[in-house]
Each structure stands twice: as C-alpha cells, then as structure tokens.
C-alpha positions as CSV (number, residue, x, y, z in Angstrom):
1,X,-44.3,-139.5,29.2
2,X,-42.1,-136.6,28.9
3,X,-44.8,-134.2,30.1
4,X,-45.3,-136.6,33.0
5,X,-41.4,-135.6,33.8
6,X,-41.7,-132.5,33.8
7,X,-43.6,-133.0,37.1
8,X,-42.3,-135.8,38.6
9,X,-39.0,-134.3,39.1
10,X,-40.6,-132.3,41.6
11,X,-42.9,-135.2,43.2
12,X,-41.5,-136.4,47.1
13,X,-40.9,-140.2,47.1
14,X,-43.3,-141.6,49.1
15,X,-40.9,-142.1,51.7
16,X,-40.6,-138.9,52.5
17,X,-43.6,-138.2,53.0
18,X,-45.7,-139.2,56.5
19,X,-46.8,-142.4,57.4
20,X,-50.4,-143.3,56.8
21,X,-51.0,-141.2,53.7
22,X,-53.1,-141.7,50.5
23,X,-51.7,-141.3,47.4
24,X,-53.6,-140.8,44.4
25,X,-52.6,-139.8,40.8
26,X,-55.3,-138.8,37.8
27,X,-54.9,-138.7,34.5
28,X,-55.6,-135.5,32.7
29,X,-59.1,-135.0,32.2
30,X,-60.9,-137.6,33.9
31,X,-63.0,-137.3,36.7
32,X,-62.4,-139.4,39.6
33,X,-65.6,-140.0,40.5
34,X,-67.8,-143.1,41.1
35,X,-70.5,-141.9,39.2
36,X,-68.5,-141.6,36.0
37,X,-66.9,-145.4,36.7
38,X,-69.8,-147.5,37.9
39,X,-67.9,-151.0,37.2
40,X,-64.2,-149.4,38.5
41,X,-62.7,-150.0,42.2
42,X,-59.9,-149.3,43.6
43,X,-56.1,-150.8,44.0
44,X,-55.2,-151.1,48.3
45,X,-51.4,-151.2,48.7
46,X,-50.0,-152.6,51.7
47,X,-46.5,-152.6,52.3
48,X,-44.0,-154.0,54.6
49,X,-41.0,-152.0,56.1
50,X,-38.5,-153.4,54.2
51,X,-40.4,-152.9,51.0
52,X,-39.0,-150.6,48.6
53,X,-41.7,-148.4,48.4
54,X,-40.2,-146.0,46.1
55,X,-39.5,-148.5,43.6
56,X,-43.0,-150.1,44.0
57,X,-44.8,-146.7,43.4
58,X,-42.5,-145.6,40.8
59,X,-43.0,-148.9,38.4
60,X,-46.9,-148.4,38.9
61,X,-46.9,-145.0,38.2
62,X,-44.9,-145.5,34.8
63,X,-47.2,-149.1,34.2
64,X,-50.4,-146.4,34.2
65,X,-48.7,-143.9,32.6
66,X,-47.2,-146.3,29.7
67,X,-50.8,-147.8,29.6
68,X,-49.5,-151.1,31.0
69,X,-52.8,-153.2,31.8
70,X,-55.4,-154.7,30.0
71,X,-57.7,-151.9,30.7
72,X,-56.9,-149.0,29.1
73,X,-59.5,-146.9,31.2
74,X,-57.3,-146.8,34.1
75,X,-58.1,-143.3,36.2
C-alpha cells in the first residue's frame, strides 16, 4: 500500500481529467491480456453528474489494492 502512495500522490482525480476517458490500473506484473485470463471480464462504470467520482474511483482503487473481493486474481 505504501508503494501504491508513492504514486498516487501524483495521479489526476478523474475529474480532472477529460470527459469520456478509460481508466485502467494493473497490478505489477500481470499481463492484461485476454489470453492470460480466459474466464475474466471486465467492470463498466457509469456515473451520473452528481456522482462523486473521485470518491467512487478512489474506494475501488484501494478495495483492489487491499485485495478486497472474493477473487484474489483481480488484474
């Protein structure tokens, strides 16, 4: 978690950044590829305007990075 820090310090909040943008975070050393996570998917966010947004990507990010869900094997 610390190390994770030392980066997000640095990270925009998403609402600074433009409108219609993916975001996408990795965890070190996995490959985000289909190949190498045939029964994965993928998590679609949609948001209203008076969503905190910032809030709602922050608590995910730290849910991933604290290893939050029942799969650990979260890319």
């Amino acid at each position: 978690m610390e190390h994770f820090f030392n980066y997000y310090v640095y990270l925009k909040k998403p609402s600074e950044m433009p409108r219609e943008i993916d975001l996408f975070f990795f965890r070190n050393q996995e490959v985000p590829m289909w190949e190498e996570s045939p029964a994965g998917g993928i998590w679609i966010l949609k948001v209203k305007k008076d969503d905190n947004v910032n809030k709602m990507w922050e608590s995910m990010l730290f849910a991933l990075i604290g290893e939050q869900f029942e799969e650990p094997n979260v890319i």
